[in-house]
C-alpha positions in Angstrom: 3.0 4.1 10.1 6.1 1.8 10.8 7.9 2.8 13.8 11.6 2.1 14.4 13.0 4.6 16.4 13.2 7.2 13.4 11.6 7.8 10.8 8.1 6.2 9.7 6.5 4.9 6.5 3.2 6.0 5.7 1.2 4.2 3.2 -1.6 5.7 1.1 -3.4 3.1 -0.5 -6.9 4.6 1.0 -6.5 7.9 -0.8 -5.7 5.7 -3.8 -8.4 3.6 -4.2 -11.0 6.4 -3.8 -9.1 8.8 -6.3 -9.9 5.5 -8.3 -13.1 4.2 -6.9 -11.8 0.6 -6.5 -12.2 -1.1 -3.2 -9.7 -3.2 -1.4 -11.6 -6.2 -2.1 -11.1 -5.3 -5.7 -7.2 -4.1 -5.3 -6.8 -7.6 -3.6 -8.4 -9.3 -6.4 -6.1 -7.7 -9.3 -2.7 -7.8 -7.1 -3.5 -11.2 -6.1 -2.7 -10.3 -2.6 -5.0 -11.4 0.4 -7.2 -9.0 1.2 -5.9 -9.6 5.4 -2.4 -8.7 4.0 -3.5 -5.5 1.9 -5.3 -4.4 5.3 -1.9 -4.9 7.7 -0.4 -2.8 4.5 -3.4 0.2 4.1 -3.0 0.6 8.5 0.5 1.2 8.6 1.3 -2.2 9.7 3.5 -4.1 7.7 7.5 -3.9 8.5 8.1 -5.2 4.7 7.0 -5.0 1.3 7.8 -7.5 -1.2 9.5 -6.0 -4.4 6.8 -8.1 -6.2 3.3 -6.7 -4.5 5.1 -2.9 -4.9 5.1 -3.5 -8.7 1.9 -5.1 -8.6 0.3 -2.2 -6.8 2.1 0.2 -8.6 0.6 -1.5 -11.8 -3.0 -1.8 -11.1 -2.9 1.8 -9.4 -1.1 3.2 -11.8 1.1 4.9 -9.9 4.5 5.3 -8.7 6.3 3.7 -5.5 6.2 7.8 -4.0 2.4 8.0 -4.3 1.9 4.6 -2.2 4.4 5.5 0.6 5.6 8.7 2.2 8.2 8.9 4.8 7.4 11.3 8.3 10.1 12.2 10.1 
């Protein structure tokens, strides 16, 4: 999770990729996003998220923007 002093982002690309029985190697492959990037992303990392790689995920997951990313207070 992101920590800024309030509330955090938690992403959920682990529970995703099982639910579909892709790896990350695989998501990296079909989002054409290096699989060091996808990692910083999947350990709650990353202080940004391109608008681009969120569709991209969103596309080869088939999901929504929700399902990848949950906010904890």
């Amino acid at each position: 999770m992101v920590d800024v002093g309030g509330p955090r982002v938690a992403c959920h690309i682990d529970s995703l990729l099982a639910q579909r029985e892709m790896t990350l190697t695989q998501l990296s492959e079909r989002v054409g996003v290096s699989l060091a990037n996808l990692s910083v992303l999947k350990n709650n990392r990353a202080k940004a998220v391109r608008f681009t790689t969120l569709l991209a995920l969103c596309e080869v997951l088939e999901c929504q923007p929700g399902d990848l990313f949950s906010v904890v207070r």
